[in-house]
N, C-alpha and C positions, 0 to 999 in steps of 0.2 A: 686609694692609689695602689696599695701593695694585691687587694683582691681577700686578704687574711683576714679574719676573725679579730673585729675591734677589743674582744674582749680579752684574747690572746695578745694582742699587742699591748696593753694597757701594761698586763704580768710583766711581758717581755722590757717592756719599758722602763717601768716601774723597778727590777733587777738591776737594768743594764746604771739608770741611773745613781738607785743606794748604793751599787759597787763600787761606779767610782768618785761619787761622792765619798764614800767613807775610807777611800784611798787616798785623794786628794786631801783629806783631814786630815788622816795619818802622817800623811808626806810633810803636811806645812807643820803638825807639831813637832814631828823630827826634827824641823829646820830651826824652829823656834825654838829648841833648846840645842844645838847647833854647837855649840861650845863645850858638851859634855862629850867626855871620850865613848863612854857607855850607856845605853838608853835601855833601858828594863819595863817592859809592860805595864799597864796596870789598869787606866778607864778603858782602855779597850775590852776589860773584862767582861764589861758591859754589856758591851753589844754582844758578843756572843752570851751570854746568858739571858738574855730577858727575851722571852717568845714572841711581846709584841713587835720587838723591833724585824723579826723575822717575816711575819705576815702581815704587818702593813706596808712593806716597801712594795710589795707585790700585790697588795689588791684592789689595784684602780685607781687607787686616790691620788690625791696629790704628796702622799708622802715621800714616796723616792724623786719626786722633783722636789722638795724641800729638801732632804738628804746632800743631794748633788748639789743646789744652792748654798747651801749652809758650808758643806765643805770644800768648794770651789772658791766662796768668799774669805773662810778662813786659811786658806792658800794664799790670795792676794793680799791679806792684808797681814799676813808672817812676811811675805816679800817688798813689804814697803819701807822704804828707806828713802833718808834724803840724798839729793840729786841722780834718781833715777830717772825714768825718760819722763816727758809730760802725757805723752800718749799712752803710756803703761797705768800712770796714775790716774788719767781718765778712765781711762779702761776700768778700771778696779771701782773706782766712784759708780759707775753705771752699773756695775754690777753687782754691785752693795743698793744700789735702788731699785731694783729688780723685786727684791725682797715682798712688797707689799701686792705684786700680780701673782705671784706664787701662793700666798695667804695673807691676808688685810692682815693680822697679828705679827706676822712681820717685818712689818713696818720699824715694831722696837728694836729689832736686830740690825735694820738700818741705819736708826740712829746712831746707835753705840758704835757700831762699826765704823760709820765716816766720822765721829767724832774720834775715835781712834787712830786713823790714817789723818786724820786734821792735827793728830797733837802729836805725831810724829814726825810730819812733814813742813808744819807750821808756816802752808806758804802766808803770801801777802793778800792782801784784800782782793786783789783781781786772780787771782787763783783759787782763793777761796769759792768764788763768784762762777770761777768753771767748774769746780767740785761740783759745787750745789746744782748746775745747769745740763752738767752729766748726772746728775744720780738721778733728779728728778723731771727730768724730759720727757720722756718716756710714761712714765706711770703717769704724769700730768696729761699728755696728751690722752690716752687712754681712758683717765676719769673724766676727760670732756667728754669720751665720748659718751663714754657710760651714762654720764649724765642724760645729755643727748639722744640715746639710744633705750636706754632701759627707764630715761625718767627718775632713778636713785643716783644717790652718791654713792653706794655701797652694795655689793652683791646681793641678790634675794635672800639668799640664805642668813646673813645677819640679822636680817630683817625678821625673820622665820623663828630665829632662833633668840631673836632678844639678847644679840651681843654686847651690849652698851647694860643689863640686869645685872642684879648683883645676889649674889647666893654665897657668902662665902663657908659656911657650914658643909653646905653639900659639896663645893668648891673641894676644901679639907678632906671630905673624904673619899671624893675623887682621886687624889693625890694616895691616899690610903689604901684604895682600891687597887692601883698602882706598883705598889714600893713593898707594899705587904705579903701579897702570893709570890714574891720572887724573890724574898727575901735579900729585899735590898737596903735593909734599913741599918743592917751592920757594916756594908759597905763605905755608909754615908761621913761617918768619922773618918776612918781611914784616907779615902778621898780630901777631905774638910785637910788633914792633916798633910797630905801631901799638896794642896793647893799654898796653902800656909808658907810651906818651908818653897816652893816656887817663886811666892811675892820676895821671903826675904831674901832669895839666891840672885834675885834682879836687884835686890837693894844692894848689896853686897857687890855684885858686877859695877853698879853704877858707880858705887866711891873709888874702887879699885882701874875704873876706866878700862875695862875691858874692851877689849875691841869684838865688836859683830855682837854687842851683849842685846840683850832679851829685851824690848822696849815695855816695860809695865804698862802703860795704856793698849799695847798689844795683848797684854796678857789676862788682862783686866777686861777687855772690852767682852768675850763670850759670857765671862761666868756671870756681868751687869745684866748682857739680851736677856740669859737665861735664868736669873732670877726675877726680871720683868716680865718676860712671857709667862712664866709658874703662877708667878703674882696673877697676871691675868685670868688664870683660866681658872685659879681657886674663887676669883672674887663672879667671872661668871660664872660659875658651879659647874665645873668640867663638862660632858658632853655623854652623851646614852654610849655610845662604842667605846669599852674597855679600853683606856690607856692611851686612846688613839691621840687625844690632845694634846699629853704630858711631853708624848715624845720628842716633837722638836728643842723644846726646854729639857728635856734632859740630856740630848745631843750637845745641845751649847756648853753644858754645864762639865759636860767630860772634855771638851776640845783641848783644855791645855795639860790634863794630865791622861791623852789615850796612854801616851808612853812619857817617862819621866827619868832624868839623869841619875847613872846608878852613884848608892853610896852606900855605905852600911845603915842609915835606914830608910831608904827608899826598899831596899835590897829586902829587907824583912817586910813591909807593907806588899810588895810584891810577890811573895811569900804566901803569906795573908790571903789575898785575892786570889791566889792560885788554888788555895783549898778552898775560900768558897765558892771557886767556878765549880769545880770539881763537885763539891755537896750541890750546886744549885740548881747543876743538870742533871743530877742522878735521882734516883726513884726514891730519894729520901722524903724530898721535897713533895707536898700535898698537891697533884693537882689543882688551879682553880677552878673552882665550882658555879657555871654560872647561875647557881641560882641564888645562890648566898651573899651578893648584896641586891638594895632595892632600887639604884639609878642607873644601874650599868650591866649589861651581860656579854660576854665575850664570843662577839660576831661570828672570828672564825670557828669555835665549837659548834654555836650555832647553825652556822651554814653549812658544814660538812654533816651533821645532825640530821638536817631536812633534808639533805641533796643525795646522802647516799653515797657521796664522794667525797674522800680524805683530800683532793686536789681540782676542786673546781675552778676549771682557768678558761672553759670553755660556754660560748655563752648557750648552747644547743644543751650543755648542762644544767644551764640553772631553769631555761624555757620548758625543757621535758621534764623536769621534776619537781619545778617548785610547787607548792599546796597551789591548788585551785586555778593556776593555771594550766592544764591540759584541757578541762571543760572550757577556759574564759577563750583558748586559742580557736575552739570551734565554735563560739559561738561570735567570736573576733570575723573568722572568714564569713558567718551567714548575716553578720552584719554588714559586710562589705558589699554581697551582692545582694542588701537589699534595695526596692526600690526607692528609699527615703531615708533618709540619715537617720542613724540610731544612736541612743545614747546607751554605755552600756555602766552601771555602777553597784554595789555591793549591798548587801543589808547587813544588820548587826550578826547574822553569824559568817559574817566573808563569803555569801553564796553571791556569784555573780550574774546579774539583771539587765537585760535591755527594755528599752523605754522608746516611745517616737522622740525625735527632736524634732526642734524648730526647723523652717523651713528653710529661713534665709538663713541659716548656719555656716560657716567658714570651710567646714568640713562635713566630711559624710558620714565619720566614724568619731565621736569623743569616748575614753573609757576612763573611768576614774582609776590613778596610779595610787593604792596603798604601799605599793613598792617600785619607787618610780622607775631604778632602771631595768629589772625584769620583765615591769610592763612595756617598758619603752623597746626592748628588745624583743617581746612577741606580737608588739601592734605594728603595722605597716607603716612604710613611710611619711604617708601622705593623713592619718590620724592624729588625732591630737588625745596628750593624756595628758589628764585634770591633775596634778598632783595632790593627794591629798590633806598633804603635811605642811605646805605650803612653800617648800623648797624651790621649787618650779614655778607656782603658783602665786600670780600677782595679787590676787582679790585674797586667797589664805595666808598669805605673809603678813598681811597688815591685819589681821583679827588683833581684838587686844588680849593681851594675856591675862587669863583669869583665873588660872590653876595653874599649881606647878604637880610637873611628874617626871616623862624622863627629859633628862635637859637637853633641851634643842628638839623634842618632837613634841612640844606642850601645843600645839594650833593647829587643832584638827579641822579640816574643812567640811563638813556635813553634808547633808544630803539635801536639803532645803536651800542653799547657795547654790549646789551643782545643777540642781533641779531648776532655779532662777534664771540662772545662765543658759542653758543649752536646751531643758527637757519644753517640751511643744507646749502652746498656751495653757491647755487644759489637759495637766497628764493623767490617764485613768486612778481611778480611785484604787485598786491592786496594786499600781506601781507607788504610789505613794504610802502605802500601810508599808509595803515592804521597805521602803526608802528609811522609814522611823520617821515619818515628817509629815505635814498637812497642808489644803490646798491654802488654808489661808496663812502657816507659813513660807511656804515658796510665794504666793504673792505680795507679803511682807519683805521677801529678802530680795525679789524683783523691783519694788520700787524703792527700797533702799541703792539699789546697782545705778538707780537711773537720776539716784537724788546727791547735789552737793559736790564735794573731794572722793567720793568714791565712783562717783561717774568721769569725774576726770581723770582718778586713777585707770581705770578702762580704757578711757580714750586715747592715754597716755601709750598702752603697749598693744592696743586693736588697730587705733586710727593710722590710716596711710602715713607712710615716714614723708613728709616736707618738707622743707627749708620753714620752715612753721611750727609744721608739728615737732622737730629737732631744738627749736628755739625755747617753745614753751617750756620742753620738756628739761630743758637743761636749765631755764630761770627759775623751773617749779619745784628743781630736784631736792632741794632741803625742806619745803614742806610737806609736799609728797614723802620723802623718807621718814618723817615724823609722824608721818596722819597711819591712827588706828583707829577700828572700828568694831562694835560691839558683836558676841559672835551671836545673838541673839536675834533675828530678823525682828521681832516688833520694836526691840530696845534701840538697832538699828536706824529702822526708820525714823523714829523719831526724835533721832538725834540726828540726822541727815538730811531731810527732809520737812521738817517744820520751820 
């Protein structure tokens, strides 16, 4: 629409969003302690000290639309009060159900929320009844479609990632990983201690009958999401991108103390926090290292690393510099004008390979994405990339998980699958040494594609959309979301196929 660089607008977006989401926070916990004469800093230290919260609102993801959500929702629901209008308090319900299209994980923040605005408001049974019809309208109709549409209940990527697994060790010390290089484990009492003296300063208002005081299940409902999402993401065992996870959970967890009512010791924890912003951003503090732990390394060092740039926002950046895409781009264009579809896919040292494909193929050009959106950004429009992670990838989402490594890219899709799918009947004996794979693996893993729940899973996101194929797909979506499959082509087959 605008004509600008999607990958430029993503940053821009991604700013525009955390800003005023973390404004909107701001604003609603001032309100929420609303009754104090003076308000003195203190979780807001937070955010400025911790570097993830600085590069992931701005790099692509969905984090500064979670940002913006989070603290737009905890705006509405510091404004909640009884006899307000009904359309303000729908308003607020629907957008407290919002929560689970922004990330399935925040769904918990939904709950705790409306059950927050529910025990505030305490309507009747038929208000109840529009609460619940406002929150969840929207995201219901949505998983119809999804169902309908994609054939799951749940985004690819959980599927991918094995979000329903449990790891809580590595979980642990994800959180570690975390709390540790940013030294934020001294903060954590301090914080603890001023959440403390917040509950009792509501208990205290309430006997005193204070007017416009602090609603406790207001106050109470973030730090509930935010110790259920933490829970969550320790028992799945956090996630390979440094920090990336913890942060919405740690957002929640600061809401009600960014700023907190001055006293004499609020006034010294304040204090407190002041020196160690000051030690946390200074050259005291150790760099972290991404190579010094074994689940996690720290993206953005990473990527400014390879790319040569301290500020890659541009996607002409990542395309001209990334490893082994400058060869993979020209040999992307001499696969376009060739006269029969090519496949183009890697060997174990990342060197990139074209192959014939099949004939009747959907496309002209398939190239396998080890990095799906860099690929995606130097393949042309009209190409298809294989993912190889299974993010993207229907047939590698459902492998079953047989190793663990880093968490959430453990389902590697091989080259014996890729080669089933798309490479021509009989691909030469060269491209298959290179592939790491054999002729009578690829045709192992070919007649597994064509046998049982995995040929339906196929059919499910190839075959024409129908008032049929939208039916099945949404009756079959909970066994489909369940069905895995062996990453082995002969173990494959014959469990598929016999």
């Amino acid at each position: 629409m605008t004509g600008e660089d999607p990958a430029f607008l993503a940053v821009g977006l991604g700013l525009l969003l955390s800003t005023a989401g973390f404004g909107l926070a701001l604003y609603a916990t001032c309100r929420l302690h609303r009754s104090a004469a003076l308000l003195l800093p203190a979780g807001v230290f937070v955010l400025l000290a911790v570097p993830p919260f600085w590069s992931y609102m701005t790099s692509g993801l969905e984090s500064g639309l979670g940002a913006f959500w989070t603290g737009l929702s905890w705006w509405l629901l510091t404004g909640t009060r009884r006899g307000q209008r009904p359309r303000v308090t729908y308003a607020a319900a629907f957008v407290f159900g919002l929560g689970p299209l922004v990330r399935p994980d925040l769904a918990v923040v939904t709950v705790c929320f409306l059950a927050a605005q529910w025990w505030v408001l305490r309507p009747s049974r038929r208000g109840v009844a529009a609460l619940l019809v406002s929150a969840v309208a929207l995201p219901l109709a949505y998983e119809v479609f999804r169902a309908g549409y994609y054939g799951i209940l749940v985004p690819l990527p959980a599927i991918a990632k094995e979000a329903s697994a449990s790891d809580w060790g590595r979980g642990a010390g994800y959180v570690q990983e975390t709390l540790g290089p940013y030294w934020l484990w001294p903060v954590v009492p301090v914080l603890g201690a001023l959440a403390a003296l917040l509950v009792r300063r509501t208990r205290t208002q309430r006997q005193a009958r204070t007017p416009g005081r602090a609603s406790r299940a207001v106050l109470l409902a973030p730090w509930a999401a935010g110790l259920l999402l933490a829970g969550y993401v320790v028992r799945v065992g956090g996630d390979y991108m440094h920090a990336r996870m913890i942060l919405p959970a740690l957002l929640l967890l600061l809401l009600p103390v960014l700023v907190v009512p001055a006293n004499r010791f609020t006034g010294v924890a304040s204090a407190l926090l002041v020196v160690w912003l000051c030690a946390a951003v200074s050259p005291l503090r150790v760099p972290f290292d991404v190579r010094s732990t074994p689940t996690t390394f720290n993206v953005r060092s990473s990527d400014v690393e390879g790319l040569g740039d301290h500020n890659p926002v541009r996607t002409a950046t990542w395309v001209d510099n990334w490893p082994a895409l400058p060869e993979g781009r020209g040999m992307l264009a001499r696969a376009e004008r060739a006269p029969r579809p090519t496949l183009l896919y890697f060997d174990a040292e990342r060197r990139l390979h074209a192959t014939p494909m099949r004939q009747d193929a959907p496309y002209h050009v398939v190239i396998v994405g080890r990095h799906l959106g860099v690929t995606g950004a130097a393949a042309p429009l009209d190409a298809y990339v294989n993912d190889a992670w299974g993010l993207a990838s229907p047939v590698g989402a459902h492998l079953a998980l047989e190793r663990w490594s880093w968490p959430g890219h453990e389902k590697f899709l091989r080259n014996h699958w890729v080669f089933a799918e798309w490479a021509a009947e009989h691909p030469p004996r060269g491209d298959l040494l290179r592939a790491g794979t054999s002729r009578e693996a690829v045709e192992a893993a070919r007649a597994a594609l064509a046998c049982g729940e995995l040929a339906e899973l196929k059919q499910s996101v190839r075959a024409p959309l129908t008032a049929g194929r939208f039916w099945d797909n949404l009756t079959g979506a909970v066994e489909r979301t369940r069905f895995r499959f062996a990453r082995w082509p002969a173990t494959a087959e014959r469990a598929l196929c016999d």
